[in-house]
N, C-alpha and C positions, 0 to 999 in steps of 0.2 A: 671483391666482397659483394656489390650488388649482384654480380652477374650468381652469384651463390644462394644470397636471396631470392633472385628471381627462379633459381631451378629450385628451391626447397618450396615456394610457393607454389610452383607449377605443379610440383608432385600433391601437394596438400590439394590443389582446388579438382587434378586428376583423380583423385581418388574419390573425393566429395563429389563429384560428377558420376562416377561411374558406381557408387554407393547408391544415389538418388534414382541412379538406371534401374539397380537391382529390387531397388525396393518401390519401382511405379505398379509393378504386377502384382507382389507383395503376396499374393495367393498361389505359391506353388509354380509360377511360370519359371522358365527357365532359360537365361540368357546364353545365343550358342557364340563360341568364341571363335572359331575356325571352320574351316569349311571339311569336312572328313572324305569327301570324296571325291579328291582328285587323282586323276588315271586309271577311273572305271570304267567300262563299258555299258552306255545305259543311262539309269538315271534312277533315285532312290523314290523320285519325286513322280506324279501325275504329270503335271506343268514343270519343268526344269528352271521358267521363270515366272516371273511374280506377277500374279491376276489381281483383277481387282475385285472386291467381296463386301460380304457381311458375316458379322460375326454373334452368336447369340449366347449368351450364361443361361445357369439353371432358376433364374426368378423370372427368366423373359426376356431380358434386356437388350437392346441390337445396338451394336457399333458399326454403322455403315462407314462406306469410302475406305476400309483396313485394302494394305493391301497382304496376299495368300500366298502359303503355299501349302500342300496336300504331299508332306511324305508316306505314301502307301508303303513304305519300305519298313516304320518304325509306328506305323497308324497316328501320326502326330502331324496335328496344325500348325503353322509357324506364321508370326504376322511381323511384319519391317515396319518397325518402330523407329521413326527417326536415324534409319540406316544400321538399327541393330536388330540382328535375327533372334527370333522370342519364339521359344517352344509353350503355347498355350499349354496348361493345366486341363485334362479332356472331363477329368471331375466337374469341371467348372463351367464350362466352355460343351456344350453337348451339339452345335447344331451351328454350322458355315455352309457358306452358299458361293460358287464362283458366280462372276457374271461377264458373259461371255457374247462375242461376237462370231455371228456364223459368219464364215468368210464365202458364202455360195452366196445366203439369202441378204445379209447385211443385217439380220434381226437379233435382236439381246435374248440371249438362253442364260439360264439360270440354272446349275449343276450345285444339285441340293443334299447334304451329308449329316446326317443324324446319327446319334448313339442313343442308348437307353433301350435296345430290343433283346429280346431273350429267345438266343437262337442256341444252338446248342454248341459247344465248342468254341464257343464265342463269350467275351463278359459284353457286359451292359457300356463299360466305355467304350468298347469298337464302334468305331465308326463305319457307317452306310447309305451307301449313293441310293437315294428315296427318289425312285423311277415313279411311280406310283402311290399317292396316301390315299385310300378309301377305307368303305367297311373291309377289304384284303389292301396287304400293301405287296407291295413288287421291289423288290430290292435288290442292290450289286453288292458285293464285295470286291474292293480295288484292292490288290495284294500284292506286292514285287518282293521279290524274292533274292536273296544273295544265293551267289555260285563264284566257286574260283574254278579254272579250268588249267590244265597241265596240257601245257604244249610243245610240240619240237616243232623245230623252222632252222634249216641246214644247219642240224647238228648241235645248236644249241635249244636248250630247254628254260621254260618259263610256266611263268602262270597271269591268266587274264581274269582280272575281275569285274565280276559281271552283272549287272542286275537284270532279272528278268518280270516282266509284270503279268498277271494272271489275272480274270475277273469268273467272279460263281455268284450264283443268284438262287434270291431266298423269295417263296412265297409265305406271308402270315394270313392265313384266311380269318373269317367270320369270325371263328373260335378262339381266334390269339395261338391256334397253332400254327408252331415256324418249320416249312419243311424246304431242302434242297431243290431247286427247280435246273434243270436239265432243257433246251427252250425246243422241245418238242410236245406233240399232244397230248401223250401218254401222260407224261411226266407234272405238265400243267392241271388236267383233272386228276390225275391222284393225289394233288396239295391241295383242292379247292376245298374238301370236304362240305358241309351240305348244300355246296355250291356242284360238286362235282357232274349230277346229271343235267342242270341246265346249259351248263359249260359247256357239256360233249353234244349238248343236243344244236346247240345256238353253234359251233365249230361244223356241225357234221349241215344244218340247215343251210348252212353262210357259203359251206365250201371255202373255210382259213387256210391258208396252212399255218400251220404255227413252226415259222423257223428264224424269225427275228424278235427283238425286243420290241418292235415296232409292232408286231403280231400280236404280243400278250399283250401289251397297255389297249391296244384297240379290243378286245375281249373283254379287258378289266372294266371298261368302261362302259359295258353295256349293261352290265351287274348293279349298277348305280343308277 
């Protein structure tokens, strides 16, 4: 009989636990129960493990010490909550920050992701890796992508699945117009707009070339 009680209580205080779980985010977050991707090749995620961050809402507010993760696969934040994985709410939740150890220099980088821009093909909760915030901002899109693949191997047939990750980048110049940037020259002055002739002049004076990320931010920065 007690041993009956003790499992009718367990069940009761188990589910009052796991009630009081659902209801700490209470704004639309979303508790995940299982892990959906095992025996992919790949990975859905940026970091496949857990960074440590900051987290920001729409009045301002920062949660530091969360620890992250960046599913680019589903454009959703996840924060391990007491060892339960929590899909933030991006309505809510518009702005995370890894913080990161360069393993060359030993120095803390800071890998910064915002929503709220009006790009085209995009809504305002995508999330985007903020290379750049000036009067022009410099933007990535972090994207991975699912693929199944049909394969033969002696005779029998299968399928691998796969995730693949892809990154495209956005200039917003002066104007607040958002256009595709392509990381060559051409393509950099044709988004500055009426930035575009000092751009090619200050490229063409400097002898840049413009063929890394590291090229355009040194450009950007001269603008300012």
């Amino acid at each position: 009989m007690k041993s009956i009680v003790f499992f009718v209580m367990f069940l009761i205080s188990s589910n009052f636990a796991l009630s009081q779980l659902l209801n700490i985010p209470r704004l639309g977050n979303e508790v995940m129960r299982e892990n959906k991707y095992v025996d992919y090749v790949g990975s859905p995620y940026l970091y496949p493990s857990w960074k440590p961050g900051i987290i920001t809402d729409k009045t301002g507010k920062t949660y530091d010490n969360q620890q992250l993760k960046y599913n680019s696969y589903k454009d959703q934040v996840e924060i391990n909550q007491e060892g339960n994985q929590i899909v933030l709410n991006s309505s809510l939740y518009y702005k995370f920050v890894f913080i990161l150890i360069d393993e060359n220099s030993n120095k803390t980088m800071h890998r910064v992701f915002q929503s709220g821009y009006k790009i085209d093909k995009y809504t305002e909760k995508d999330y985007f890796e903020v290379l750049y915030d000036g009067s022009v901002k410099f933007l990535k899109k972090v994207k991975t992508e699912f693929m199944e693949e049909n394969v033969n191997s002696y005779g029998s047939g299968g399928q691998i699945k796969r995730f693949l990750t892809k990154e495209r980048y956005f200039i917003i110049n002066r104007a607040g117009v958002a256009s595709e940037l392509r990381i060559n020259k051409k393509s950099l002055i044709e988004a500055m707009g009426d930035d575009k002739e000092s751009v090619a002049r200050y490229i063409e004076n400097n002898k840049v070339k413009v063929k890394s990320e590291i090229d355009i931010l040194f450009i950007l920065r001269q603008l300012n």
